[in-house]
C-alpha positions as YAML, in Angstrom:
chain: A
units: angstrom
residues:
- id: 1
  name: UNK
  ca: [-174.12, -50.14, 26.18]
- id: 2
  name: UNK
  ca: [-176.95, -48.99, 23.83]
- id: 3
  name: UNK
  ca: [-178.69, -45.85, 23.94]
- id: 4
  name: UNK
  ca: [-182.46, -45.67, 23.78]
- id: 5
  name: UNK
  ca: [-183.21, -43.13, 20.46]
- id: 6
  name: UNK
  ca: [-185.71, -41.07, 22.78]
- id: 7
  name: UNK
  ca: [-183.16, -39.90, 24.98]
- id: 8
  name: UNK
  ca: [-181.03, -39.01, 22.55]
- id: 9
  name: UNK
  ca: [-181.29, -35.07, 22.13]
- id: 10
  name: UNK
  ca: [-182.23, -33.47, 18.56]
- id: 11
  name: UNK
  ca: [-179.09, -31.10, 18.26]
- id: 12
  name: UNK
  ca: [-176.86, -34.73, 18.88]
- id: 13
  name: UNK
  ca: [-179.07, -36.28, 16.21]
- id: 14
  name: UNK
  ca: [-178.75, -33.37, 13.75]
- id: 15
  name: UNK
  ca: [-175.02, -32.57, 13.99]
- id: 16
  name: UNK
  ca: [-174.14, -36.22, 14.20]
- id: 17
  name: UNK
  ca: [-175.73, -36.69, 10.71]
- id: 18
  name: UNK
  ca: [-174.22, -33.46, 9.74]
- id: 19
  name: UNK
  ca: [-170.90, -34.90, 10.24]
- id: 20
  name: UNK
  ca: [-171.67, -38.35, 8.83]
- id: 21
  name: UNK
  ca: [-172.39, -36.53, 5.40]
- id: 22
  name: UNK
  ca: [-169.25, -34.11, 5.54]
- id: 23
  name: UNK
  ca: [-167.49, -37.16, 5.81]
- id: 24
  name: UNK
  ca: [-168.97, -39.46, 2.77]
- id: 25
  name: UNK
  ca: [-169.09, -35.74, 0.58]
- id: 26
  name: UNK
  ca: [-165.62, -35.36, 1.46]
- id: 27
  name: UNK
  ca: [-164.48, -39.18, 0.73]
- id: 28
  name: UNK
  ca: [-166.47, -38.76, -2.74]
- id: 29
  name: UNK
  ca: [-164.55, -35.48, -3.60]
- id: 30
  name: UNK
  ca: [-161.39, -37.24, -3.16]
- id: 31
  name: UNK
  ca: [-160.35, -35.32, 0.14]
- id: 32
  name: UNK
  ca: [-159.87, -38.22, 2.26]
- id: 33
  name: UNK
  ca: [-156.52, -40.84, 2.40]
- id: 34
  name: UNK
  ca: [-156.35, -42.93, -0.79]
- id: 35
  name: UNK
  ca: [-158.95, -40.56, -2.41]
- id: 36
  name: UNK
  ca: [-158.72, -40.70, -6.13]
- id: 37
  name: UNK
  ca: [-159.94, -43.93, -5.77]
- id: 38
  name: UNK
  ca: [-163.00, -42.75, -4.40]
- id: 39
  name: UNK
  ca: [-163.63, -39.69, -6.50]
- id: 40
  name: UNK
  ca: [-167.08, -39.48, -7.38]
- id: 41
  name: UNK
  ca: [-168.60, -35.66, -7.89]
- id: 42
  name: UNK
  ca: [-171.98, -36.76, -8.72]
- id: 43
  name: UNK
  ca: [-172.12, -38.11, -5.45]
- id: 44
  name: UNK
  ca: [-170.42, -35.41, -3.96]
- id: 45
  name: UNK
  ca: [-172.73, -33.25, -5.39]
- id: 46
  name: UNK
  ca: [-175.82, -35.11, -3.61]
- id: 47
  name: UNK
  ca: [-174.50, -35.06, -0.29]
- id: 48
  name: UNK
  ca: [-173.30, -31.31, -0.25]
- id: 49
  name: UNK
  ca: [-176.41, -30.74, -1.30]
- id: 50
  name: UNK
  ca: [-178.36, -32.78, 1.68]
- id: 51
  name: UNK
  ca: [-176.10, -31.55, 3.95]
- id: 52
  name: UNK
  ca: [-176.91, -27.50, 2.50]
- id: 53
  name: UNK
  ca: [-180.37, -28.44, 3.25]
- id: 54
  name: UNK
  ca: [-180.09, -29.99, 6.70]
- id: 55
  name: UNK
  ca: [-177.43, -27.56, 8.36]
- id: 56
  name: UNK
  ca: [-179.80, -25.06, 6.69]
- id: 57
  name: UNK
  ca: [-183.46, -25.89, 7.69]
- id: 58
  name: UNK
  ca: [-181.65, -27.44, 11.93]
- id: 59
  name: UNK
  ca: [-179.48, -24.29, 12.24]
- id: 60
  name: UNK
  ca: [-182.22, -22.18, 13.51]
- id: 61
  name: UNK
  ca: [-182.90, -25.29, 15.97]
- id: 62
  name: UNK
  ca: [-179.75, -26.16, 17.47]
- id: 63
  name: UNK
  ca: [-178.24, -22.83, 17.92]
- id: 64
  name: UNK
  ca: [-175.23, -20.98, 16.82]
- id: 65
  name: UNK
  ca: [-172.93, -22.37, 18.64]
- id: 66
  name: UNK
  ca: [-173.18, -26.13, 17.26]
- id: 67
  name: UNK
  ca: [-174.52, -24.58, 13.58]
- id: 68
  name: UNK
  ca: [-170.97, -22.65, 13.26]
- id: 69
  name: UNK
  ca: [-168.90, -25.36, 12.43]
- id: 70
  name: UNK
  ca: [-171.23, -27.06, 10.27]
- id: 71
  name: UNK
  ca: [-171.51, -23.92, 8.12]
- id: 72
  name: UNK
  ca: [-167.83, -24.04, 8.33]
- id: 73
  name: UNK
  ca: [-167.68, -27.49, 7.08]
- id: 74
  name: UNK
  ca: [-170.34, -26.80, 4.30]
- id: 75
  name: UNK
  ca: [-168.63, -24.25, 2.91]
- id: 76
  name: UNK
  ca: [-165.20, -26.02, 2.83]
- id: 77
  name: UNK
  ca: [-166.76, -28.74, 1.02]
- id: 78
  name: UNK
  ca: [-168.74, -26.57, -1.56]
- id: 79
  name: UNK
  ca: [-165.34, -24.81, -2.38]
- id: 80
  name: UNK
  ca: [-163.64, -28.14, -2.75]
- id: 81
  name: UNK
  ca: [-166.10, -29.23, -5.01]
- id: 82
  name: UNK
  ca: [-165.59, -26.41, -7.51]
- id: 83
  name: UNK
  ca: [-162.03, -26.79, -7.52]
- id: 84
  name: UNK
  ca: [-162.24, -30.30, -8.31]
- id: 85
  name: UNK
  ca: [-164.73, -29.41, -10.91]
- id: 86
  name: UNK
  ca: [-163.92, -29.26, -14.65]
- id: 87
  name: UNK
  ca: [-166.45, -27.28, -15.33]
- id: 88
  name: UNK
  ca: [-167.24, -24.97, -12.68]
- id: 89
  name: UNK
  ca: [-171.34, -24.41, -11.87]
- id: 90
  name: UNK
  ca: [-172.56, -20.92, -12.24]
- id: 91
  name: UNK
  ca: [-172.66, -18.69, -9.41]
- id: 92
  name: UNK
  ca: [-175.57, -20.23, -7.61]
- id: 93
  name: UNK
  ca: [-175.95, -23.28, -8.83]
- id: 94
  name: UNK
  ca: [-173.13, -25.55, -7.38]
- id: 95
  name: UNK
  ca: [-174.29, -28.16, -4.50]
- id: 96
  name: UNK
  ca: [-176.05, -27.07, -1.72]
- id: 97
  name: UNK
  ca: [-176.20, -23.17, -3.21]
- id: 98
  name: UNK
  ca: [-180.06, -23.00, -3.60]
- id: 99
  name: UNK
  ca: [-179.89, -23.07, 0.10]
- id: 100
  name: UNK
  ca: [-176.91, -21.15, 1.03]
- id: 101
  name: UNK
  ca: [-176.77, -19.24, -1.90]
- id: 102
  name: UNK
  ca: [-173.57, -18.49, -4.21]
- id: 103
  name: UNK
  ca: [-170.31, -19.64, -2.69]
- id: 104
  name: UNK
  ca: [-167.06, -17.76, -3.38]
- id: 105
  name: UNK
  ca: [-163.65, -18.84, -2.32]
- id: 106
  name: UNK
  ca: [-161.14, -16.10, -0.98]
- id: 107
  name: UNK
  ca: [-160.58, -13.19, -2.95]
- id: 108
  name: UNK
  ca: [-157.09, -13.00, -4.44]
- id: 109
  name: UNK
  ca: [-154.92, -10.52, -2.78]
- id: 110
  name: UNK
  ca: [-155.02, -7.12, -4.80]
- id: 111
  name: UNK
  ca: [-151.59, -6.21, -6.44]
- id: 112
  name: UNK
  ca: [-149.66, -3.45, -3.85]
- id: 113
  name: UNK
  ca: [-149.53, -0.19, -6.20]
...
């Protein structure tokens, strides 16, 4: 059974394609089974970047509650492209961060004095 595209509703649409990027950024950053094969960071970088956009500009339209986990996802994939980088962007300037802004992985735990 098909589904006609107009009854489909936008926050389906929008987090559907969400996911269908997280997946190909992840595959290209090597994240996924079998996944030197398929490390490519230049891709990576494009659809982080698309993704940054989208989750960015459809948040405000689909809500919270379904805009959450993309963040979630965005993030996770922005961190595991600077560790995979050998040369690390600036603050600011890694994929997606003209639309998120800087991301910064978890602090290191302070030394106990």
């Amino acid at each position: 059974m098909t589904r006609d595209i107009a009854e489909v509703p936008a926050v389906e649409v929008i987090t559907t394609v969400a996911v269908h990027l997280m997946s190909s950024a992840a595959v290209h950053l090597g994240l996924a089974e079998d996944g030197e094969r398929h490390l490519d960071l230049d891709e990576a970088r494009k659809l982080i970047t698309a993704l940054a956009g989208l989750v960015t500009a459809g948040a405000p339209e689909i809500g919270s509650y379904h805009a959450a986990p993309l963040r979630d996802g965005l993030k996770s994939l922005q961190l595991a492209f600077r560790e995979a980088s050998a040369v690390p962007d600036a603050p600011g300037q890694g994929p997606g961060e003209k639309f998120t802004g800087p991301v910064h992985g978890p602090r290191a735990a302070s030394p106990s004095r």
